[in-house]
N, C-alpha and C positions, 0 to 999 in steps of 0.2 A: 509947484511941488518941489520941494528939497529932497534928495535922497543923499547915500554916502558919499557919492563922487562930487554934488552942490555943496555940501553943509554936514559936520561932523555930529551936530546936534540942533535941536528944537525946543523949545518950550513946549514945558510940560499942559496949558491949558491949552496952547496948540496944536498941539500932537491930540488931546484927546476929542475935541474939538473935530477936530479932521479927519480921525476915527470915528465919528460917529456916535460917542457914548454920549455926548449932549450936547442938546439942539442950537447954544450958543456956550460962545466963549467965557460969556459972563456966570452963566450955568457952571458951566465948569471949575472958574475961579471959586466960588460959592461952594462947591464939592470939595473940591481940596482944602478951602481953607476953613470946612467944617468937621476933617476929619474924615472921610468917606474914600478918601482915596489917599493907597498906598504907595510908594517909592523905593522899591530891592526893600519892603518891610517897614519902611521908617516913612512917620507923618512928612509933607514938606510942604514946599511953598507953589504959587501957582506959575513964578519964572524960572523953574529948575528946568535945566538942562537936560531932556533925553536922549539917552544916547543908546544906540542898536545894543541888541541883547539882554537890556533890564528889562529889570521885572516888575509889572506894575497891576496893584489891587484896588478893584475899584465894586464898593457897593451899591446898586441901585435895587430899589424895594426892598425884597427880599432874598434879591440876590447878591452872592459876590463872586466876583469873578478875578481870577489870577490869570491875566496877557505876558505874553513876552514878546518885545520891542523886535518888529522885521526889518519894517523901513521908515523911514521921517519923510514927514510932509507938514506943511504948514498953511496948505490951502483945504478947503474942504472940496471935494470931489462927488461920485458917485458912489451908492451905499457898494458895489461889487470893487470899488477900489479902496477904499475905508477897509475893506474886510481881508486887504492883503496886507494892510499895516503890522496888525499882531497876529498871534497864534497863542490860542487861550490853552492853560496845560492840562495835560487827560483829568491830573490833579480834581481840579475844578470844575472840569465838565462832572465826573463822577459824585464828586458833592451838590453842584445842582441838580445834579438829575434828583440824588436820593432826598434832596430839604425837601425838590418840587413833587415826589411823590408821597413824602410823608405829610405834607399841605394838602394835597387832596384830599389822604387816606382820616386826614382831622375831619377833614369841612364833609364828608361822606358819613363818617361816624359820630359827630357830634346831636348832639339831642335838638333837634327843635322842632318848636312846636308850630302847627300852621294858624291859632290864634292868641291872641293877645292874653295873657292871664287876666282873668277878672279880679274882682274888689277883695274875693276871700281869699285868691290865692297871694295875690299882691300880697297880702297882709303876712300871710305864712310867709313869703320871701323874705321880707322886711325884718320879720320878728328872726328867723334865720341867720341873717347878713347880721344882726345887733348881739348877738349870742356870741358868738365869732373876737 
């Protein structure tokens, strides 16, 4: 483990890595350099430098979430030490809350049906989606 008084900064796919967000390093590399994770706002690379106090965005599913930088580490540890690294801002807690309840309130409200449409209704679909 590196903190401030070891090492002034980490890499970014080992910093997140060691938090926790994914389950290997290589995972991680693969995120960042797909766009999925942010750096104080701006795309970057997967050996950028963390340093305490930034701000880092990271999407996984459906969710995204805004952390800000506590401590550096660059070994991976236990999930209750991973979870002292950052502190995710109310920001973001308040926005997943409302995506994850308006996900529910879709798939609760959405129409389906418990069988398969048959041959006539198939057909009215079909000829529906072709009007279109």
């Amino acid at each position: 483990m590196a903190t401030t008084n070891d090492k002034s900064s980490t890499r970014l796919d080992k910093w997140l890595w060691a938090a926790r967000f994914y389950k290997t390093r290589a995972i991680a590399k693969q995120m960042i350099d797909g766009g999925k994770v942010f750096y104080n706002g701006q795309r970057t690379k997967s050996g950028k430098a963390v340093v305490i106090g930034d701000f880092i965005k990271i999407r996984q599913g459906y969710d995204e979430k805004e952390v800000e930088v506590i401590l550096l580490a660059d070994r991976r540890k236990d999930a209750t030490f991973a979870q002292t690294l950052y502190k995710e801002t109310l920001n973001s807690i308040a926005r997943r809350e409302k995506n994850s309840l308006a996900r529910k309130q879709g798939i609760l409200l959405s129409p389906a049906c418990e069988t398969k449409p048959d041959k006539k209704q198939r057909r009215k679909i079909r000829e529906f989606k072709e009007r279109m």
